[in-house]
PLY file of the C-alpha trace (Angstrom):
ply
format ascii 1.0
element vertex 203
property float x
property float y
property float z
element edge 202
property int vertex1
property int vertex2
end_header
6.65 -25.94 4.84
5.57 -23.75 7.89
8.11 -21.09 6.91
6.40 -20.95 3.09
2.85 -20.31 4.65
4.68 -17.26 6.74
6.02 -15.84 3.71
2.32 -16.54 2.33
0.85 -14.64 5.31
3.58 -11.73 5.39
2.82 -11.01 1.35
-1.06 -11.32 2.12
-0.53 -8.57 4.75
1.54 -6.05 2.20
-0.85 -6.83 -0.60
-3.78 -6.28 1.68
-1.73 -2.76 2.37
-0.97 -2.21 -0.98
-5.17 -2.16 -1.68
-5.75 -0.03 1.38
-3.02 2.53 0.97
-4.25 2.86 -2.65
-8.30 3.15 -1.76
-8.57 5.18 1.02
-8.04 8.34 -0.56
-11.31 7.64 -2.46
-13.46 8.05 0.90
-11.28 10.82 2.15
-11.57 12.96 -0.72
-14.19 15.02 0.15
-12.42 15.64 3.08
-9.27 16.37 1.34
-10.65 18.64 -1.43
-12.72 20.73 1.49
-9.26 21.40 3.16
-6.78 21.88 0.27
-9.76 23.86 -1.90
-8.66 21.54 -4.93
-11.13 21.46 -8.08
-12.93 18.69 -9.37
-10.13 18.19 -11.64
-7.55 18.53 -9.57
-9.05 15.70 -6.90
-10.12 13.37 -10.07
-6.14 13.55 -10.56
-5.65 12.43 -7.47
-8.19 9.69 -6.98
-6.51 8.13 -10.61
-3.67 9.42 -13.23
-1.53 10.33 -10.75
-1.31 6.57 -9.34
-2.40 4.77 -12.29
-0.07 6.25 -15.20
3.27 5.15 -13.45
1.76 2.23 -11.70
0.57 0.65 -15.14
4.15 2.26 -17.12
6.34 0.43 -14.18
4.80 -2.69 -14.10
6.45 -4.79 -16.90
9.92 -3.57 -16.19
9.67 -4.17 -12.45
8.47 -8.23 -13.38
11.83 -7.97 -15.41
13.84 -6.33 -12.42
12.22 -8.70 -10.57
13.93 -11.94 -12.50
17.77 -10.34 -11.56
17.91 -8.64 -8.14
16.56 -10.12 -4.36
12.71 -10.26 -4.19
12.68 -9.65 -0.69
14.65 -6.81 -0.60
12.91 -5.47 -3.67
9.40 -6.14 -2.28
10.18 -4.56 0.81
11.94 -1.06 -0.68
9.00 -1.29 -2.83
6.13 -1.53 0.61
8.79 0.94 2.90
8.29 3.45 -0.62
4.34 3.07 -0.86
3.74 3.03 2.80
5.84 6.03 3.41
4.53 8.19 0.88
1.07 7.09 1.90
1.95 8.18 5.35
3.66 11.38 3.94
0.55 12.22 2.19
-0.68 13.29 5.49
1.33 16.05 5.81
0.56 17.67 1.92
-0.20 21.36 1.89
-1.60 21.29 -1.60
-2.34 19.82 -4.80
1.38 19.68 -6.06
2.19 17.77 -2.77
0.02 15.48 -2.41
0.19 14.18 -6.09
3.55 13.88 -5.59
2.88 11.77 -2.88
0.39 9.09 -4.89
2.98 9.48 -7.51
5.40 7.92 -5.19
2.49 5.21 -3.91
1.90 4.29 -7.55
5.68 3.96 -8.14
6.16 1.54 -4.57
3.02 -0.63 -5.38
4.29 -1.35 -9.36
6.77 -3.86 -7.45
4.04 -5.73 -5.64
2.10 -8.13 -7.91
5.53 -9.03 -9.58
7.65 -9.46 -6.81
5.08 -11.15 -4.49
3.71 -13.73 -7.51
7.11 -14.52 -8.59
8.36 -15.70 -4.58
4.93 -17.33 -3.94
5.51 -19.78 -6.88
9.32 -20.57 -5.35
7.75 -20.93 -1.79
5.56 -23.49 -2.82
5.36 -26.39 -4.95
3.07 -26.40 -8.48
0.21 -28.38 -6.85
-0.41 -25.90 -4.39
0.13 -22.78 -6.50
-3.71 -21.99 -7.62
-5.30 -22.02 -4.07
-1.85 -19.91 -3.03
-2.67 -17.26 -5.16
-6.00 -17.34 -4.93
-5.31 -16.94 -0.95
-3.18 -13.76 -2.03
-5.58 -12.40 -4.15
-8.53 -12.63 -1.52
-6.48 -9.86 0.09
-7.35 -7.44 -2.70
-11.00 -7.21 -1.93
-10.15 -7.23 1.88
-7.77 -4.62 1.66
-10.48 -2.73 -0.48
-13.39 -3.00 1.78
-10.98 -2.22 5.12
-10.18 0.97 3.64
-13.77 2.49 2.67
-14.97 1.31 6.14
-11.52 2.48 8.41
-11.92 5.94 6.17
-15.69 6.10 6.88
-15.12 5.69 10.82
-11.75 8.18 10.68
-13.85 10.81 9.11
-17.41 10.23 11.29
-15.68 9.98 15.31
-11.52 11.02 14.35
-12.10 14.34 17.04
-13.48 11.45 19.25
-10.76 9.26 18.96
-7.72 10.95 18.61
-7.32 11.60 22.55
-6.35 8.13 22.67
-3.32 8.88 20.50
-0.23 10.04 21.30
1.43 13.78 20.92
-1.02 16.27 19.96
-2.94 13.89 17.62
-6.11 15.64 17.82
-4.60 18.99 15.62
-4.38 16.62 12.77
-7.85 17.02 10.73
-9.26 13.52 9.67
-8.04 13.23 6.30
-3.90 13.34 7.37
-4.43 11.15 10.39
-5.87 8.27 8.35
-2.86 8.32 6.17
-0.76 8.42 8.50
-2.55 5.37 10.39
-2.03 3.27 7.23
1.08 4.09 6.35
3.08 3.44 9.47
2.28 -0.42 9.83
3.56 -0.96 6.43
6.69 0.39 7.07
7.02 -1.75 10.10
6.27 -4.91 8.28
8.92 -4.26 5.40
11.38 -4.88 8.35
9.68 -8.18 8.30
9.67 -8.49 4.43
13.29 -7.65 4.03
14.30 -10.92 6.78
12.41 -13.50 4.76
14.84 -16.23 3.07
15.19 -15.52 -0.68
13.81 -19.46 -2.09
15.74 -20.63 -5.39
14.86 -19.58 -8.64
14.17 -22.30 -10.60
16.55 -23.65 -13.63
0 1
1 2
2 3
3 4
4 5
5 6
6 7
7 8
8 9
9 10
10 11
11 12
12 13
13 14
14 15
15 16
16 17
17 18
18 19
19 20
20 21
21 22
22 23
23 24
24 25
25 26
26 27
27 28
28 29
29 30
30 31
31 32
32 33
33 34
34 35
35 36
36 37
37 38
38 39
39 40
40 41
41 42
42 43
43 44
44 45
45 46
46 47
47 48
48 49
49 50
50 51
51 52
52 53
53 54
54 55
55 56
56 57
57 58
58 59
59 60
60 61
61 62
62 63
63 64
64 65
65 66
66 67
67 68
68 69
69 70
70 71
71 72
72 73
73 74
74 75
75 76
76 77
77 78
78 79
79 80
80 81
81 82
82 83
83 84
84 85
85 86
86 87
87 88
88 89
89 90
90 91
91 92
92 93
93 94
94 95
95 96
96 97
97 98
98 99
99 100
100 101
101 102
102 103
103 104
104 105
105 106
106 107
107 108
108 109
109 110
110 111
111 112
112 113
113 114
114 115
115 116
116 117
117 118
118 119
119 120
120 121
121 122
122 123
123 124
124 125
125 126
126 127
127 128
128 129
129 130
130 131
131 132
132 133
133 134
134 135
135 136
136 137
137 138
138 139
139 140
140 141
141 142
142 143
143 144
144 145
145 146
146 147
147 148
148 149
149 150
150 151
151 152
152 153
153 154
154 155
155 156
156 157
157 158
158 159
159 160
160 161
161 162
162 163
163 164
164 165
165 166
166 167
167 168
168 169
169 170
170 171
171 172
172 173
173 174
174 175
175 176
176 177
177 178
178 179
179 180
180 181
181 182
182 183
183 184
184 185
185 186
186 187
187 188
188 189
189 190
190 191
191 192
192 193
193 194
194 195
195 196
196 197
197 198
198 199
199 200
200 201
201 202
């Protein structure tokens, strides 16, 4: 139905944020490490255990939370979680901070792949599933490539650009105003996430 390919296009958008909150701290870390004088340890931390180790622990239990409570409601607490502490990120101070931060983007994003495959193969029927997913999936690589080349441009012309912001945008360095760019929307489609009509579970 119409209404099935909006779902579709809302959880291609928050999976496409999901990639791109999670990969633009790679470009931005030079950036980051200049500012907050972290070590090479300290920014490798960043850039990996501190997402990955509770994104990979949280994974199978949120599938199983997944198969009890509302999938909309728990897909969008999960974006509104991983989108705010993406945007929160921008206002770290140090290295205890901001891992706290990814911590909290690696604890938001364990809902996504669970949550969104789970209503996908409700929305639609079993013949469609495979190109469904695939469609989903696309967004991965998408959301990948959007955030090296959005970091890449926020870092090379962000004194340029931020005049066209509101507030005093232009005392933010780089580094805090592209989290804070991709954090925002994200928020403001979990409002759209948390409206969507829950589709039966099948018996």
């Amino acid at each position: 139905t119409p209404y099935a390919y909006y779902a579709l296009f809302l959880l291609v958008l928050a999976n496409l944020f999901n990639y791109l909150d999670r990969h633009i701290v790679s470009i931005l870390a030079p950036a980051i490490q200049a500012e907050l004088h972290l070590t090479d340890a300290e920014i490798g931390f960043l850039l990996g255990t501190a997402f990955a180790v509770l994104y990979g622990v949280l994974g199978i239990p949120m599938g199983r939370i997944a198969d009890v409570l509302s999938r909309k409601r728990l897909m969008a607490g999960g974006l509104a979680l991983w989108s705010g502490m993406t945007a929160l990120a921008g206002a770290a101070t140090g290295f205890l901070s901001l891992s706290a931060a990814r911590v909290g983007v690696g604890l938001g994003e364990a809902t996504a792949n669970p949550v969104s495959h789970s209503l996908l193969c409700d929305y639609f029927p079993a013949r469609n599933r495979s190109a469904v997913l695939g469609c989903y999936l696309a967004s991965v690589y998408l959301g990948i490539g959007i955030s090296l080349v959005l970091g890449g441009l926020l870092i090379q012309h962000w004194s340029s650009w931020c005049g066209s912001f509101p507030g005093n945008a232009c005392s933010l360095s780089s580094w805090r105003a592209g989290f804070l760019i991709v954090g925002i929307p994200g928020l403001l489609l979990a409002i759209l996430i948390a409206f969507l009509r829950e589709p039966p579970r099948p018996h």
